[in-house]
N, C-alpha and C positions, 0 to 999 in steps of 0.2 A: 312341618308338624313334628313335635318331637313327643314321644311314645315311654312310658316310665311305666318298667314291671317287678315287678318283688317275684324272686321266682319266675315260674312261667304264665305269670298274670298280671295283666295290663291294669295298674290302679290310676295310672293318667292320660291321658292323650292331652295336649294343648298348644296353641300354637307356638312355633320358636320364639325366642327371646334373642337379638340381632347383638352379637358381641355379648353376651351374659355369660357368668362362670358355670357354669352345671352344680356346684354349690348353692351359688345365688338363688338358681331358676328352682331348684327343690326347697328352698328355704321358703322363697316368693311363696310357693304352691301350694307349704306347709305339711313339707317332709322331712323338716330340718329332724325329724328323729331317727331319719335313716340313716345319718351321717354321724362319724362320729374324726372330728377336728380338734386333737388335743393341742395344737399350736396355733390354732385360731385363724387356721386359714391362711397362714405366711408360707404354705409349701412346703415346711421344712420337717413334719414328721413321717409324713407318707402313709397316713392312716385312713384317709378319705377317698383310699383307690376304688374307684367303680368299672363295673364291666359296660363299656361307650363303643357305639360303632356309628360310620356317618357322615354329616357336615360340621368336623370340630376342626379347631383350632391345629394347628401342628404340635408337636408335644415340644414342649421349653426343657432348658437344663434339669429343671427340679424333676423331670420324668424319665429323666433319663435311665434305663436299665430295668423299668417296666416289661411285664409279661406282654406280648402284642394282644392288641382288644382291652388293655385297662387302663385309665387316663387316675391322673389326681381331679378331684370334684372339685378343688378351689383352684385349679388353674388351669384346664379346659375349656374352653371357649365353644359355647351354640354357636354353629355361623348359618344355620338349615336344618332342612331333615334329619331326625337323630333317633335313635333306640337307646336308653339308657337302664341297667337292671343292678336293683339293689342288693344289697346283703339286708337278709330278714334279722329284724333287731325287734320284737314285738313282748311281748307279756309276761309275765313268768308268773302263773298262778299256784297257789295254795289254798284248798279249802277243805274242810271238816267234812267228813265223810258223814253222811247221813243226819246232818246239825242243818236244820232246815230254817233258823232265825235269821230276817231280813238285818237285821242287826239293827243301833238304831245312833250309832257313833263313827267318827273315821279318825283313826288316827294319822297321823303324816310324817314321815322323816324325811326332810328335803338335804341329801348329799352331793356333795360338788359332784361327783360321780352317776347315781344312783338314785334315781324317787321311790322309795317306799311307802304302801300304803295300806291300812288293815281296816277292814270291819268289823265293830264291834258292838258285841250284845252285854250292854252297863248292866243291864237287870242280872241276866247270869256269871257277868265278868269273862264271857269267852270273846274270842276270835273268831269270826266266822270264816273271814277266807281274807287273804294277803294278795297282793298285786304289787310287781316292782318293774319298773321299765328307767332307761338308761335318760339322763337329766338329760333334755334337749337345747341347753344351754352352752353345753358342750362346743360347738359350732366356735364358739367364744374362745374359747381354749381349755385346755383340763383341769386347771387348778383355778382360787378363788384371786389369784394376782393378775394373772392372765385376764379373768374377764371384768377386774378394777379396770386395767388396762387401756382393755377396747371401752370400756365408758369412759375414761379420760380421755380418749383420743374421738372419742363421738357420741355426745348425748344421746342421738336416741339409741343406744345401744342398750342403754338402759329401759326404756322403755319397752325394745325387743325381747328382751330375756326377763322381764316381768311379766310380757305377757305369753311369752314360751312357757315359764315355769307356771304360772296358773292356769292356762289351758292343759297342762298332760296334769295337774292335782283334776280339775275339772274331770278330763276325762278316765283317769284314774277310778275316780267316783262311780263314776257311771255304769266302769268297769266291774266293780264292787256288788254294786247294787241297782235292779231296774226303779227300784222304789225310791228318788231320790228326799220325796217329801217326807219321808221318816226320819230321815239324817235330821237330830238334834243339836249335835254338835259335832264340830269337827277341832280336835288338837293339831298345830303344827309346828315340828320341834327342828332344828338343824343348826348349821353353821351359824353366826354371824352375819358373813359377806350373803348367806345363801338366805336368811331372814329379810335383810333389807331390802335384798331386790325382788323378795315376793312382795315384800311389802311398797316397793316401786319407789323406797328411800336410795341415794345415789351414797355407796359403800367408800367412795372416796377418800374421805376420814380414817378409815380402819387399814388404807391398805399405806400411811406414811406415818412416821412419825408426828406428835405421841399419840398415833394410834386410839384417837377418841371416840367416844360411843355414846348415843342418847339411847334412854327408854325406848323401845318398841312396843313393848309387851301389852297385851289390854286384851278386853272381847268384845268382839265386833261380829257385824254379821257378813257371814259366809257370802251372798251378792253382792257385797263391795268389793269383791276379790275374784270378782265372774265367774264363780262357784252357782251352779246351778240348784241349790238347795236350800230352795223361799224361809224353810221353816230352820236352817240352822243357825246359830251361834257359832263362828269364826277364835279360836285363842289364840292369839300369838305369843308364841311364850317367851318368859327372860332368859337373857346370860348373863355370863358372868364376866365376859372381855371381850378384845376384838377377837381375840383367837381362842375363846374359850366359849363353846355356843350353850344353846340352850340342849343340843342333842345332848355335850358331853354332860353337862347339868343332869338332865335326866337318867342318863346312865347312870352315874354317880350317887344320886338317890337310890337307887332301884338299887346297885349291890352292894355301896360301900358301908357295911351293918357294922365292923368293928374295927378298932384300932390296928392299926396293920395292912388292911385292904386298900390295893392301888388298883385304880384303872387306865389302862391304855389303850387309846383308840388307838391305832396305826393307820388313819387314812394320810391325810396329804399333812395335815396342819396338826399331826401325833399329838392329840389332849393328852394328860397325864393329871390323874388326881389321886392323892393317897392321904388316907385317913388319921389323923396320930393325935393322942388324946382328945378326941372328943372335935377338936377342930382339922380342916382341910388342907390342904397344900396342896396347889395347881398352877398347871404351865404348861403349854403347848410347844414343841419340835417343829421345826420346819421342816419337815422331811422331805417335803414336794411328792409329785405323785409317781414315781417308780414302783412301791409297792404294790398298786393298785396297777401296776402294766401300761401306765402313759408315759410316757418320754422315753422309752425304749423303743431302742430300731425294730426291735420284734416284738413288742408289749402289747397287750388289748385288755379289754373288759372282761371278764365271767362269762363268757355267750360260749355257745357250742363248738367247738374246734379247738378252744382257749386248752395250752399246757397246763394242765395243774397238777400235777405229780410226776415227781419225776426220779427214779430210783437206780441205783447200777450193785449189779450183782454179777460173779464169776470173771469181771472184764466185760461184762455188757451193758451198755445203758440203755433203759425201759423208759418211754414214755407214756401219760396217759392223756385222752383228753378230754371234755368236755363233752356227753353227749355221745361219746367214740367216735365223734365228725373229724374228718384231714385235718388236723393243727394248722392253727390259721396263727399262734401267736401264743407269748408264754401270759398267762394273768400272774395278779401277786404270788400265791402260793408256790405255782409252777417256777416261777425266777426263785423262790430262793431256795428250792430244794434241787433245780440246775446248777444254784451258785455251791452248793454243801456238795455234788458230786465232782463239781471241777475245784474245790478245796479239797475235797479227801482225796481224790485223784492225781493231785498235782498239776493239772489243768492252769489253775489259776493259785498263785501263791498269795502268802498270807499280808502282803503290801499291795494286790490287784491285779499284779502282773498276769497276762495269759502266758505261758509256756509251749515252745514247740514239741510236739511228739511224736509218733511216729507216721500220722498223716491222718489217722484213724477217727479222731475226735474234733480235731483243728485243720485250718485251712488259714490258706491268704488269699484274703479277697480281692477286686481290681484295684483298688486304693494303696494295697498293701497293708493291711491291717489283719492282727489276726485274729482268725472267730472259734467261735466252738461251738460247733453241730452236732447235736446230738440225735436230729430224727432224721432217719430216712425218710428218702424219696420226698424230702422237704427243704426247702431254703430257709425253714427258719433258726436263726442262729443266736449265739450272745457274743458283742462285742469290746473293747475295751471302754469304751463310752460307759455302754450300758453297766460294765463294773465298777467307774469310776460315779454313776448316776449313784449305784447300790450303797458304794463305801459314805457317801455326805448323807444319805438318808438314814442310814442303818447308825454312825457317828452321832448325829443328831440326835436321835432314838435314846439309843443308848447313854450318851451324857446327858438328857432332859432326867431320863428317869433317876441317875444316882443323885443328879443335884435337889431332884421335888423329893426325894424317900429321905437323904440328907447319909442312912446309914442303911446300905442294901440290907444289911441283918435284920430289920425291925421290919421287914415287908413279910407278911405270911401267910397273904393269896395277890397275885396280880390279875386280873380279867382282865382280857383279851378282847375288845367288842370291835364292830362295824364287821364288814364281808372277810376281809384280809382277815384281819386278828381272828374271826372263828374258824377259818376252813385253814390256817397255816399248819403247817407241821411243825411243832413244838422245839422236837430234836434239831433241825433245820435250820431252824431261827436262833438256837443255842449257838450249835457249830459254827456260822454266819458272826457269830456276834452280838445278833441285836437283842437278844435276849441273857442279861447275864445267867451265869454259869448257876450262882446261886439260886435263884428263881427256878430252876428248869423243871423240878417237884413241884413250883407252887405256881402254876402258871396254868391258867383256866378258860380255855373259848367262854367266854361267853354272849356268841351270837349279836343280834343287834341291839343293843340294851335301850339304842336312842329310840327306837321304835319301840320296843315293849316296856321303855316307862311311860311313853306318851299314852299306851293303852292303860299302863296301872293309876297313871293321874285321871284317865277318863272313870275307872270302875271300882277307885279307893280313894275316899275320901280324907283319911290320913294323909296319902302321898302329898298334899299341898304343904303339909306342916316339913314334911320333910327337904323341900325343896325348899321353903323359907330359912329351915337353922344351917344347912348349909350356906344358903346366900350370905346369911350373918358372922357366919362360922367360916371362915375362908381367907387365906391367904396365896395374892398372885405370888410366885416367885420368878421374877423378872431378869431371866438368865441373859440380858444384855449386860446385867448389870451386877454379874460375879465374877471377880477378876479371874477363877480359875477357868474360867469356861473353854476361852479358846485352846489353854494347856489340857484340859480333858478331849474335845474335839479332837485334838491332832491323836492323841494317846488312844482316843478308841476306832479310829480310821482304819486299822488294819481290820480282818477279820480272825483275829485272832477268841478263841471262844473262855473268855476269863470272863 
């Protein structure tokens, strides 16, 4: 019999599953949201550690140097009786204090990362309350290439992760609201890759060259989508590329009011749109997901224990964390305001290198490699991986933007949207790089704009106009295809802060 508790409560009992991964067996069960697999289950990020005790498998190379009692979920093996206890990864609500409207709208921001989701009241134009929980599609791996990937290497992969991602909107909902038969409509805006596979189209197309895309876009109803909401209208909204979704679309409506205004998402696939005479310029970075704390030895998501600030004053360095729970791992903002301490510190030079010191902040690991520790009574560290992860993202970043602005002088707000770009430290991101120097006055959180334009198109009736003269008004700039590119790439790869 094998036994699964979140905490110190039993949410399964059933019987073993003879040779199955302990990934597999919580996926089968339909817990694939307790896990979270940025490498898609190849072993090789070590993010899917569970606490396992029992009849498993003996632990393989890839486990090696594990805490005793904690196995990897994708290469673990049921072989009998087992206990297996999760890390709580559950809801993250917001709601209006004393705003007693059932609401009668849902908006949706489906990110490679993240599902966002908000209730809305059209009549008054408010939010009644927000819900966000971690895309359970993840399992797949953390980025939008990764889970092309696993659908080319096995159709119903596709199948799975459409029907992953419509059951947590599904219960999302629900989450939201007891009243589902109110919900009239529901908007849902995100990536590309992350549209087609709600939509249970295979993303294939978008993840090779040239990168082609059909219409998705239309209104449908909400139970073709096994949305439990008889009486709503389903939108799926346009983009404008493979790498250009309909989230950054929306965004871009929602702030870019005048000539001058660029926005940057900084999630994995860095949108970039800026405004200039009247028409658009847009193109998306590859920046992959470091920012966001996946493919780092010690990276994770926003959840509670997560590094997100991290400061040094007198010779000391100050962590904070998430919730004030034990750091369990740095998220984006926490890595790059670790990366601004081991730069002003000399830690890490301005080409990536880590530097020996005097034992105090660095170490050599069993590998030989050297790391930099910053928490006590903790192992979690940063390595030279993880710096060399930093420099191609931050690179990226930062030559997408000069090439879509053309002249960094003419930019005179940049917005900052998705999770990372709101909660980052400004200064941080300067020092680091990825923010030029000139910007650093005009550079603006502004929170998740892909979600609160999907609420402004649900409760302003303007906003449709606005999202059509962009569509019409718009220029890709397709930085495969600017000879200076890879001479800027290389040129901004240091962390130098210009």
């Amino acid at each position: 019999m094998v036994k699964v508790y979140s905490g110190d409560k039993c949410i399964l009992t059933a019987r073993e599953a003879e040779n199955e991964t302990i990934a597999g067996f919580l996926m089968r069960n339909g817990l694939s949201e307790s896990l979270y697999m940025p490498c898609g289950g190849e072993g090789l990020c070590g993010k899917c550690r569970v606490s396992a005790r029992g009849e498993l498998s003996e632990p393989d190379e890839r486990e090696v140097g594990l805490e005793p009692g904690f196995r990897l979920a994708c290469r673990a093996k049921i072989l009998g009786d087992c206990e297996i206890v999760l890390e709580k990864r559950g809801y993250i609500f917001e709601e209006r204090a004393g705003f007693k409207s059932s609401g009668n709208a849902v908006a949706v921001d489906i990110g490679t990362t993240t599902l966002f989701c908000a209730l809305v009241d059209t009549e008054r134009g408010e939010v009644v309350k927000t819900v966000a929980s971690v895309n359970p599609q993840a399992e797949f791996g953390s980025d939008v290439i990764s889970r092309i990937h696993a659908i080319s290497k096995d159709k119903t992969a596709l199948t799975k992760q459409t029907s992953l991602i419509r059951t947590a909107v599904s219960k999302a909902v629900r989450e939201l609201t007891d009243n589902t038969d109110a919900i009239e409509k529901i908007t849902v805006v995100g990536n590309t890759v992350m549209e087609y596979i709600f939509c249970g189209k295979n993303p294939e197309p978008l993840g090779q060259y040239p990168f082609e895309t059909e219409d998705i876009s239309g209104l449908f109803k909400a139970t073709d989508f096994d949305i439990d909401c008889k009486n709503a209208s389903l939108e799926i909204t346009p983009f404008l590329s493979a790498f250009f979704g309909s989230d950054a679309l929306y965004g871009a409506a929602l702030l870019l009011e005048n000539d001058g205004d660029m926005l940057l998402d900084m999630g994995t696939n860095g949108e970039i749109c800026v405004r200039q005479n009247g028409s658009f310029n847009y193109c998306s970075a590859a920046a992959g997901p470091a920012f966001e704390g996946a493919g780092l030895s010690f990276g994770c998501a926003a959840v509670d224990g997560a590094v997100c600030r991290v400061t040094e004053e007198d010779g000391e360095i100050h962590c904070e964390s998430l919730g004030g729970a034990k750091p369990c791992g740095f998220c984006g903002s926490g890595i790059i305001d670790a990366l601004k301490v081991m730069l002003d510190t000399g830690i890490c030079t301005s080409d990536g290198r880590l530097t020996a010191t005097d034992g105090k902040y660095t170490a050599v690991d069993g590998n030989g490699r050297l790391i930099f520790k910053p928490i006590s009574d903790s192992d979690i560290s940063v390595n030279g991986a993880d710096i060399r992860a930093l420099q191609l993202a931050k690179s990226a970043v930062c030559t997408a933007v000069r090439l879509c602005a053309g002249d960094i002088k003419t930019v005179r707000r940049m917005y900052l949207s998705g999770g990372f770009g709101d909660k980052i430290n400004i200064s941080s991101a300067v020092r680091c790089g990825i923010i030029p120097r000139e910007l650093e006055k005009r550079a603006v959180p502004a929170g998740n704009s892909a979600l609160s334009g999907a609420v402004r198109s649900l409760t302003e009736r303007a906003f449709s106009k606005k999202l059509e003269y962009i569509r019409k008004n718009s220029r890709l700039i397709d930085l495969n295809e600017i000879e200076e590119f890879n001479d800027l790439f290389a040129e901004y790869i240091s962390f130098d802060d210009r």
